[in-house]
N, CA, C and O atoms as CSV, one atom per row, in Angstrom:
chain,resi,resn,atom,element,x,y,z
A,1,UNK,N,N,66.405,70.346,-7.364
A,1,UNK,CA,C,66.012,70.645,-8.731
A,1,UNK,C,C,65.858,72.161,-8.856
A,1,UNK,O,O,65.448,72.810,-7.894
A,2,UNK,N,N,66.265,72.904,-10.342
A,2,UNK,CA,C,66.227,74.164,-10.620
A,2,UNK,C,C,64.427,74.518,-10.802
A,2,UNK,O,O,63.544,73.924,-11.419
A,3,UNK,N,N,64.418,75.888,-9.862
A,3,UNK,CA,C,62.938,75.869,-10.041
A,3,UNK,C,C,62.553,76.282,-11.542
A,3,UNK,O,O,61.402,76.592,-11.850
A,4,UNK,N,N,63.667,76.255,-12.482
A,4,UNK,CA,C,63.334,77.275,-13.834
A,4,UNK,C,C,63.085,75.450,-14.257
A,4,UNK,O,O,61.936,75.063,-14.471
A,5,UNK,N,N,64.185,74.534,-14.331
A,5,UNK,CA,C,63.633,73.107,-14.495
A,5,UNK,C,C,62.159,72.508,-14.090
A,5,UNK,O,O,61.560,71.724,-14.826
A,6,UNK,N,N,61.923,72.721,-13.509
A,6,UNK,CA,C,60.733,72.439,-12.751
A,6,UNK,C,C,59.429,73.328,-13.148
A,6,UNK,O,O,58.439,72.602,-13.064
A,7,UNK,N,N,59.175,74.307,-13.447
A,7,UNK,CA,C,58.258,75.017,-14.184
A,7,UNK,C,C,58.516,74.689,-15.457
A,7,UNK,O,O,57.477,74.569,-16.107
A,8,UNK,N,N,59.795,74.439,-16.247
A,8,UNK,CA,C,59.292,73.417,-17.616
A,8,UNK,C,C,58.617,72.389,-17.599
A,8,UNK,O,O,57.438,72.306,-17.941
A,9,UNK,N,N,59.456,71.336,-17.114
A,9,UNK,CA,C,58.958,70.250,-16.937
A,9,UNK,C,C,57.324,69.960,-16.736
A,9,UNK,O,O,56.671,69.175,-17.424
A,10,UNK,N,N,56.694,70.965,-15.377
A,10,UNK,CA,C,55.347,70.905,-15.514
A,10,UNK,C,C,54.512,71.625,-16.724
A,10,UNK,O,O,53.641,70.951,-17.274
A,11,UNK,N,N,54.683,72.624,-17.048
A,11,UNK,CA,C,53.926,73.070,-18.423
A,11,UNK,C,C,54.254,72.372,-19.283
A,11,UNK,O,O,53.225,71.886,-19.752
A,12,UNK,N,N,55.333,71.920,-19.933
A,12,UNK,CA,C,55.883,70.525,-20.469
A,12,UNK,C,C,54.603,69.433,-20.196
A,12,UNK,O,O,53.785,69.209,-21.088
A,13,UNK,N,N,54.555,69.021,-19.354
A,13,UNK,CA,C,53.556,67.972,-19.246
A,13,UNK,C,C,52.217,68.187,-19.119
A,13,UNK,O,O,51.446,67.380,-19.639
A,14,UNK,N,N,51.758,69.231,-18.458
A,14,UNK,CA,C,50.382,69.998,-18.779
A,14,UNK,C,C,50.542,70.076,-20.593
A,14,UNK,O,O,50.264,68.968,-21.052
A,15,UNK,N,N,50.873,70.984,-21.585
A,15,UNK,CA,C,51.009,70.981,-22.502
A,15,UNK,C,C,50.703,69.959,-23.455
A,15,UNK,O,O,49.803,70.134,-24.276
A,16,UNK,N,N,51.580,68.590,-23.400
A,16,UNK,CA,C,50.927,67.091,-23.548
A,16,UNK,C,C,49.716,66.774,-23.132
A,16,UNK,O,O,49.210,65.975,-23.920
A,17,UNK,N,N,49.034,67.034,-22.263
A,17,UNK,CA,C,48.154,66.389,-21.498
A,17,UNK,C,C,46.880,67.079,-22.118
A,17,UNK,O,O,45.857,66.425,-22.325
A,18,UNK,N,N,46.974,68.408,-22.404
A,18,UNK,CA,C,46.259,69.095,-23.201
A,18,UNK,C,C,46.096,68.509,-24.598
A,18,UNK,O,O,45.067,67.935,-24.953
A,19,UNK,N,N,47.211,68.691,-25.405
A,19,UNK,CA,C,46.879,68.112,-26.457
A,19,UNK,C,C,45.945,67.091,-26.831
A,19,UNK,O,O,45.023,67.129,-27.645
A,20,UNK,N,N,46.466,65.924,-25.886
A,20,UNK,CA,C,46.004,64.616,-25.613
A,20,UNK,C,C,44.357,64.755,-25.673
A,20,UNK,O,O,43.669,64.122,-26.474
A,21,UNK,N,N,43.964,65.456,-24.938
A,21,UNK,CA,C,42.770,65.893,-24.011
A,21,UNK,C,C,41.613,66.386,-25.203
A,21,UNK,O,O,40.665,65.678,-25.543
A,22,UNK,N,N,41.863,67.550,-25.674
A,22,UNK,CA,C,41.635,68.204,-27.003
A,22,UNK,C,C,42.075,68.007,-28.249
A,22,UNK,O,O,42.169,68.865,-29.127
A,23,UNK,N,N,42.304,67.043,-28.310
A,23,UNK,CA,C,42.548,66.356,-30.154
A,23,UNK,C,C,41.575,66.999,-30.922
A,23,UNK,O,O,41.781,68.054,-31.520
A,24,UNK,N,N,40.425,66.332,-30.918
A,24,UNK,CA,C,39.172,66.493,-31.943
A,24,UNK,C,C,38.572,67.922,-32.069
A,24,UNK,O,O,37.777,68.343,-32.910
A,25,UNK,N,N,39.289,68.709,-30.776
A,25,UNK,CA,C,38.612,70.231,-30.915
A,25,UNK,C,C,39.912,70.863,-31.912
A,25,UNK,O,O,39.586,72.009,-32.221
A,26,UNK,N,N,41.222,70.518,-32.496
A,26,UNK,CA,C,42.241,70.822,-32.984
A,26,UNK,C,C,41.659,71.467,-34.602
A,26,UNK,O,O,40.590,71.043,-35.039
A,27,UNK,N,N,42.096,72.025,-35.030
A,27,UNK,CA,C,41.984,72.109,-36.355
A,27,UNK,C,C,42.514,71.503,-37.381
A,27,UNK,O,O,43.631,71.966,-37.612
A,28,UNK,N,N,42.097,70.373,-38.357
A,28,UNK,CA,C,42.903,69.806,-38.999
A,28,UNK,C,C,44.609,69.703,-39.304
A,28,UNK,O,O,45.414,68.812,-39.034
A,29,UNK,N,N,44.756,70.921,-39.933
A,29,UNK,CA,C,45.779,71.354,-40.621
A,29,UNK,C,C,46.582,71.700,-39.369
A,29,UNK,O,O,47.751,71.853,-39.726
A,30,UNK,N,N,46.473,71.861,-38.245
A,30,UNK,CA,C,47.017,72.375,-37.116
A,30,UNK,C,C,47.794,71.233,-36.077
A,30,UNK,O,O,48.813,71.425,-35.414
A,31,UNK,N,N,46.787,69.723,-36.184
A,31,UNK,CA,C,46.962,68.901,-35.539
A,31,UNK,C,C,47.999,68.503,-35.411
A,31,UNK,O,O,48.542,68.476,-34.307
A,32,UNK,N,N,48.524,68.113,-36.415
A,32,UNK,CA,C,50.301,67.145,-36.260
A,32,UNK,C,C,51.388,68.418,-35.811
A,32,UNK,O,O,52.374,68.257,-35.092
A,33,UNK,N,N,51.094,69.279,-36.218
A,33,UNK,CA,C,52.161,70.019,-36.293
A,33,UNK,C,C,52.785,70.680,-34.640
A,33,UNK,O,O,53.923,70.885,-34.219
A,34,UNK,N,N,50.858,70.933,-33.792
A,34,UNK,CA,C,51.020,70.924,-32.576
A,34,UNK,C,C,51.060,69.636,-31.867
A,34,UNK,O,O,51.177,69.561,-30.644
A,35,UNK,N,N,50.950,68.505,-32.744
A,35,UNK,CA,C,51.609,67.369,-31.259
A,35,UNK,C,C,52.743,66.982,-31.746
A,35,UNK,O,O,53.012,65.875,-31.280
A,36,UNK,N,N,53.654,67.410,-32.560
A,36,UNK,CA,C,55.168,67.228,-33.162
A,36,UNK,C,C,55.784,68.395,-31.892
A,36,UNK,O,O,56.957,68.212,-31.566
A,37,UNK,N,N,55.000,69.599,-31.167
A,37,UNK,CA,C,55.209,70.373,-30.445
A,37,UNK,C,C,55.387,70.166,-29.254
A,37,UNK,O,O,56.301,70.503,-28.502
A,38,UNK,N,N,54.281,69.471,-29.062
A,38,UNK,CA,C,54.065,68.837,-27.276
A,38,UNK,C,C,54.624,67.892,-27.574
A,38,UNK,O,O,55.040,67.522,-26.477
A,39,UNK,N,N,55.045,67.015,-28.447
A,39,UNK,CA,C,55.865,65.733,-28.326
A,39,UNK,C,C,57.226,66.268,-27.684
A,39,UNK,O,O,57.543,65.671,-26.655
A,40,UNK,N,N,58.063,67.251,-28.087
A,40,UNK,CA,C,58.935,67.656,-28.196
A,40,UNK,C,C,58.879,68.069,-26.514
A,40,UNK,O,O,59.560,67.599,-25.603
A,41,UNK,N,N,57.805,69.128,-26.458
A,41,UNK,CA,C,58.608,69.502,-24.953
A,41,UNK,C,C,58.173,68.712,-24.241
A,41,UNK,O,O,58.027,69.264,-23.151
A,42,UNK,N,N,57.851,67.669,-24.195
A,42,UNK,CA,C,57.485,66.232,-23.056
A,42,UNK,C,C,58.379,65.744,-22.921
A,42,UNK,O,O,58.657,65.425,-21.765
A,43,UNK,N,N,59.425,65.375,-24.120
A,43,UNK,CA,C,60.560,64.779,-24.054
A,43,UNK,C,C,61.389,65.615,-23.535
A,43,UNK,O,O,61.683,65.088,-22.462
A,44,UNK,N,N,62.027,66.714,-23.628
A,44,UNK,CA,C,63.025,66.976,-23.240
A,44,UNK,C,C,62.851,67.685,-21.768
A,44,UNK,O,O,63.689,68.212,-21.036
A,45,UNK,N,N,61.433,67.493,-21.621
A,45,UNK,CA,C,61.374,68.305,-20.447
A,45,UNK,C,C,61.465,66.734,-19.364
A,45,UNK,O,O,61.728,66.851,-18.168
A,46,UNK,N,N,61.264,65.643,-19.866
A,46,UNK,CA,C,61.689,64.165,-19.611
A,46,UNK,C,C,63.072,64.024,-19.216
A,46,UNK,O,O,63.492,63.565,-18.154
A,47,UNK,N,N,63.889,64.582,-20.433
A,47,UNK,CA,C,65.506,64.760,-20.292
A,47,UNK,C,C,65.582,65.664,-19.000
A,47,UNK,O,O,65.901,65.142,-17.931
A,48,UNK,N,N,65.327,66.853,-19.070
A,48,UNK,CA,C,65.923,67.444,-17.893
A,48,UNK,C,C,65.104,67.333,-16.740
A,48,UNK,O,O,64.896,68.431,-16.222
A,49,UNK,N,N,64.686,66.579,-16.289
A,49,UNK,CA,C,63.799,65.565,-15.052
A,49,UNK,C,C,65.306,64.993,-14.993
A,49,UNK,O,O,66.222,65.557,-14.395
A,50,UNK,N,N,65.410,63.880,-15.652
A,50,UNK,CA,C,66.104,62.964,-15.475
A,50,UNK,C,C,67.702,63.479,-15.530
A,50,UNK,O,O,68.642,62.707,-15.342
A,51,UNK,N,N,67.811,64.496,-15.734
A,51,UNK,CA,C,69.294,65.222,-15.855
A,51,UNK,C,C,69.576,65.668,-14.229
A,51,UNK,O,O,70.494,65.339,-13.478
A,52,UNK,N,N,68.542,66.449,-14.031
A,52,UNK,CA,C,68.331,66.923,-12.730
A,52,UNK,C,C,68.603,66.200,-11.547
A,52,UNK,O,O,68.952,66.752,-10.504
A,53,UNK,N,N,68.402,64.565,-11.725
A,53,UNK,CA,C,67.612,63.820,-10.638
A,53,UNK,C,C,69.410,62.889,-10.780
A,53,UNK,O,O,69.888,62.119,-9.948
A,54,UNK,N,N,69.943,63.274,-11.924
A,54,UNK,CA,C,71.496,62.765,-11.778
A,54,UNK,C,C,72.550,63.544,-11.435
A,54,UNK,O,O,73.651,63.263,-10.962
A,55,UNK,N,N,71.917,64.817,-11.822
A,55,UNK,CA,C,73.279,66.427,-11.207
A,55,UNK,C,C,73.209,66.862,-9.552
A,55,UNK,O,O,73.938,67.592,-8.881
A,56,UNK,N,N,71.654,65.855,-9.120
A,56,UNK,CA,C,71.268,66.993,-8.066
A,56,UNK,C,C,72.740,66.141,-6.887
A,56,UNK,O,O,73.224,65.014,-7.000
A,57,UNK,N,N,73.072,67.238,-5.859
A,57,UNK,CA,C,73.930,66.923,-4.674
A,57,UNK,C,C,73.656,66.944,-3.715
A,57,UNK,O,O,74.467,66.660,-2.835
C-alpha cells in the first residue's frame, strides 16, 4: 500500500470518528454540512483501501 494512501485513509477515518464522537459540541448550522464532509472522506478513503488491496503485487 502507498504510504500517501495510507495516511488518507487513516485521517479519513479518524476524521469520521471525530465527528461521530463530537456531534452535540457541533454548531448547528455547521453540523450536516461537516458530516456530508467526513461522510465523503470515509468513503473514498474506503475506495482506495479497497483499490489498494486489489492493485497491490
Amino acid at each position: 500500500m502507498n504510504n500517501g494512501v495510507l495516511i488518507y485513509v487513516l485521517i479519513s477515518f479518524v476524521l469520521g470518528a471525530l465527528v461521530i464522537y463530537r456531534r452535540e459540541e457541533l454548531p448547528e448550522k455547521y453540523k450536516r454540512p461537516i458530516a456530508i464532509l467526513a461522510l465523503f472522506f470515509v468513503v473514498s478513503g474506503f475506495v482506495f483501501l479497497l483499490a489498494s488491496f486489489f492493485t497491490a503485487s
